[in-house]
N, C-alpha and C positions, 0 to 999 in steps of 0.2 A: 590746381583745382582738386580741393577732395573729390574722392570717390568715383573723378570724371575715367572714362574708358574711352578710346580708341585706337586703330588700326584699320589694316588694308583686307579687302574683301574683292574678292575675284567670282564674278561673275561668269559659268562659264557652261558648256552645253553644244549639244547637235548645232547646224546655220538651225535658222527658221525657229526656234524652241522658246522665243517669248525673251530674250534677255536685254534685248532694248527696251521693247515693254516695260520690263519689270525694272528697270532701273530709271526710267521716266517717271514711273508710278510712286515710285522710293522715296525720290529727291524732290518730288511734287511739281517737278517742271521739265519741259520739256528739252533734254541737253544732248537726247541722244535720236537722231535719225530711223526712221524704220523704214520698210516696206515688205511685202511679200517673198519678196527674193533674197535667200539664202545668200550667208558671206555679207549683206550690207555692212554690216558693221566689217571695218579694216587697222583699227587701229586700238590699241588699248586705250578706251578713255574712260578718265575720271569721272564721276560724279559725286559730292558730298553730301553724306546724308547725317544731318544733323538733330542731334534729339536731345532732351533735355539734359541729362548726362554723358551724353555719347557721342562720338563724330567717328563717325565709317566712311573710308574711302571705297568709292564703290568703282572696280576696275570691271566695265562693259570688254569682253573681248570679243574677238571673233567667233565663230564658233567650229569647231573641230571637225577637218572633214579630208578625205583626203586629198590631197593638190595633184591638179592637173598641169600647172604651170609654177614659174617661179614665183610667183606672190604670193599660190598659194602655200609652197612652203613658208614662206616669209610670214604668213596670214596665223601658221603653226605656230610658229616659233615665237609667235606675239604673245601667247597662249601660254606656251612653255614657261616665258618670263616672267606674267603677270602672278603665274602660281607660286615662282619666288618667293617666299620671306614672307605671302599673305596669314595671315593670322585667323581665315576665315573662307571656304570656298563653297561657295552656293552653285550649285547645280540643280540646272534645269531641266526638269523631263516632261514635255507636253502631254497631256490628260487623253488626248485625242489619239496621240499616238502609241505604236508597239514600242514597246523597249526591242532593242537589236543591237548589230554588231559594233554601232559607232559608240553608243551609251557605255557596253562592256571596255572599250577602247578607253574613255575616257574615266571611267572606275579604275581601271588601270593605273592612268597616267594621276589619278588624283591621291593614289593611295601611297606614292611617292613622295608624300608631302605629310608624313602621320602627324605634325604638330599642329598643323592646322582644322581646326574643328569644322565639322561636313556639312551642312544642310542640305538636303532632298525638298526643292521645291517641284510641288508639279502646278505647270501652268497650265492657264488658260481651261480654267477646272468649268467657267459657266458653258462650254460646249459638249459638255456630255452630262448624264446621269449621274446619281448617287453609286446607282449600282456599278456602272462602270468607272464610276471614279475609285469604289472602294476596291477593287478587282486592282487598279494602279497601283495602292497605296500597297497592298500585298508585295507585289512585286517588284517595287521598289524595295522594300526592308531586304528581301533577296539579292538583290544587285549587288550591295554591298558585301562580299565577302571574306574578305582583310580588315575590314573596319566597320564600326557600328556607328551610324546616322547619330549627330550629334540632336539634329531635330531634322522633321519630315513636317511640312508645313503645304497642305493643299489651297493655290491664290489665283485669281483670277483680278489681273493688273485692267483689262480694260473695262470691268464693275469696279474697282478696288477695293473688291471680295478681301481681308483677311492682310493685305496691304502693311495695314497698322501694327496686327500682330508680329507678322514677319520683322516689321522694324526695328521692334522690341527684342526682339532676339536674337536680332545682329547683333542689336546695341549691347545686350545682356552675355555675348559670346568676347566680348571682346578681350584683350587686357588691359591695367590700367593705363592712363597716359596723360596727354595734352592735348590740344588743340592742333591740328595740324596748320588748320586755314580758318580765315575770318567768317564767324558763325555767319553771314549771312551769304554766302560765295558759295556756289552750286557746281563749279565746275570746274576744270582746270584747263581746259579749252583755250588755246590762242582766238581772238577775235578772227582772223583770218581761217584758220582752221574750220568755223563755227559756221563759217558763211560758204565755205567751198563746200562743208557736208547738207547746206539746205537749198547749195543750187544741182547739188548731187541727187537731193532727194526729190525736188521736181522733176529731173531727168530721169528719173526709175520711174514716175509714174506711168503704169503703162507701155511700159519698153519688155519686151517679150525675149523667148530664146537667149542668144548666148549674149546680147545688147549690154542688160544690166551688170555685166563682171566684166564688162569694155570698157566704163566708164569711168571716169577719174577728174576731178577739176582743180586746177589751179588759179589764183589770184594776181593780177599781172601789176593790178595798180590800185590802191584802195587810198583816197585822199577827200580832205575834209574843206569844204568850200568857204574862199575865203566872205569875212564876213556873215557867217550863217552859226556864230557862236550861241547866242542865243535860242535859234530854230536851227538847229545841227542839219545840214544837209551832205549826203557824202556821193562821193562817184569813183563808182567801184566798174572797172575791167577785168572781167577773167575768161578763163580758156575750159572749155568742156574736150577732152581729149580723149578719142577713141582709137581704134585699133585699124580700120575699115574705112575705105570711101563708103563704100556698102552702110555702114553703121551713122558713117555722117551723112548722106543721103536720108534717111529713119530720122535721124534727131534733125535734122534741118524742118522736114515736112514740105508739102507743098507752099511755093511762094514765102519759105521761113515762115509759115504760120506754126508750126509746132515748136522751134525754136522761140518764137515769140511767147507762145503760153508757157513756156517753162520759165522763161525771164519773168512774168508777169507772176509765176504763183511763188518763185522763187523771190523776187523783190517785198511783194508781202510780209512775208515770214523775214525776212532779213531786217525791214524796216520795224517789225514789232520788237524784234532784240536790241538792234543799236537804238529804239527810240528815239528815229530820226526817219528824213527823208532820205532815198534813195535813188541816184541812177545809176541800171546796172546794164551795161554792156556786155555781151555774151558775144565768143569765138567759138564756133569750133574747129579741133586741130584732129589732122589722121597722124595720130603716135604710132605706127608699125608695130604690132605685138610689143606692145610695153612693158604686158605685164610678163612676158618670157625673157624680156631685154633687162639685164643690168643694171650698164649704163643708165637708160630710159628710169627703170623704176628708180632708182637714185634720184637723179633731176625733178620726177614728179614726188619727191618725200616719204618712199619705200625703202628706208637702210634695212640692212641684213644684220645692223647691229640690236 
């Protein structure tokens, strides 16, 4: 295709700093998990953001922090790979917040990468002022001190403030090419993948302390009922796996009424993507420090590769 551009785009930034956000708001659907709590995101994933002449794979990573346990090296090192061979690294500085030691860390580790062209986005620009937002944009041009901001783009993904722009200038950063994936395919996400990260996401809501970085879910049986071709109905078994009797005590609730509302907001959101009905079945299992464990993280889809 004449004139078409694209390439791979790493998404990356402090936990917390708006990069699932921002990549939900991109691909104008919703592919990636959020909540309040730092580290949600665990795995590099895809999103494709597709534009009139352009297709940008958009790599969600985790966000850079230092590890307390073995995932979270493994959470690093996800990071590490993603900046790989990208053609485009957007980083996220929240509006709201100082720049500090983690940002300079990762100015660092992006400046390793000099072929790839920079973007300074600052999120979540509608929580503060003009004035303190122009105060950011200062000291952002500063951060960079080995390299010079290819663009610095002030967005706010939950108005989708400037949303469009940005897009534009992925798509305008890239180099020539192809088509990776079918113009209208949003994600590179296994089905099962998709469905473990939105029973994951009802299980953060509201899980306090150390709960939310215990969490992990796997899929035990996901199968389509016979005769319901026409009206798809599927019955899905999976396992919520923590670290703690303690921790599955919490997500049980009393009389499993909490367990129950996580099934229920979690089947929701499940049966809008597979546009179908759903029964989902929920376990929970005590994984003994999983995420310190090996072995454990292996079994639950944590390679070190």
């Amino acid at each position: 295709m004449s004139g078409f551009r694209s390439g791979f785009v790493a998404i990356v930034g402090r936990p917390n700093t708006g990069k699932s956000t921002l990549v939900n708001a991109l691909v104008g659907s919703k592919i990636v998990i959020t909540s309040p709590h730092p580290n949600t995101t665990r795995r590099a994933i895809r999103g494709i953001l597709n534009g009139p002449d352009f297709q940008a794979i958009l790599v969600d990573t985790p966000g850079i922090h230092k590890p307390k346990t073995l995932l979270g090296h493994r959470l690093n090192a996800v990071v590490e790979q993603s900046m790989d061979s990208v053609d485009v690294i957007v980083m996220c500085l929240p509006a709201d917040e100082s720049s500090g030691a983690g940002d300079d860390f990762l100015i660092q580790e992006i400046t390793k990468y000099p072929k790839a062209k920079k973007i300074a986005v600052i999120t979540k620009t509608d929580l503060v002022s003009k004035t303190v937002l122009a105060a950011k944009l200062a000291g952002i041009v500063a951060l960079a001190k080995q390299f010079t901001w290819h663009e610095i783009v002030p967005v706010s993904a939950a108005i989708h403030d400037q949303v469009d722009l940005l897009s534009d200038l992925i798509g305008k950063s890239l180099p020539p090419g192809p088509e990776f994936y079918p113009a209208g395919m949003l994600s590179d996400q296994s089905q099962d993948q998709w469905i473990c990260e939105l029973i994951r996401e009802a299980a953060l809501r509201d899980a306090r302390e150390e709960l939310p970085h215990s969490i992990t879910v796997t899929i035990d049986e996901l199968t389509q009922r016979e005769g319901s071709e026409e009206k798809p109905f599927f019955d899905i078994h999976a396992t919520i796996h923590v670290e703690r009797d303690s921790q599955r005590a919490i997500l049980l609730g009393h009389q499993g009424e909490r367990l129950k509302d996580i099934g229920m907001r979690a089947r929701a959101d499940i049966e809008r993507i597979l546009a179908a009905r759903v029964y989902l079945g929920l376990h929970i299992k005590v994984s003994k420090d999983w995420q310190r464990n090996p072995k454990l993280l292996e079994r639950l889809g944590f390679s070190d590769q």
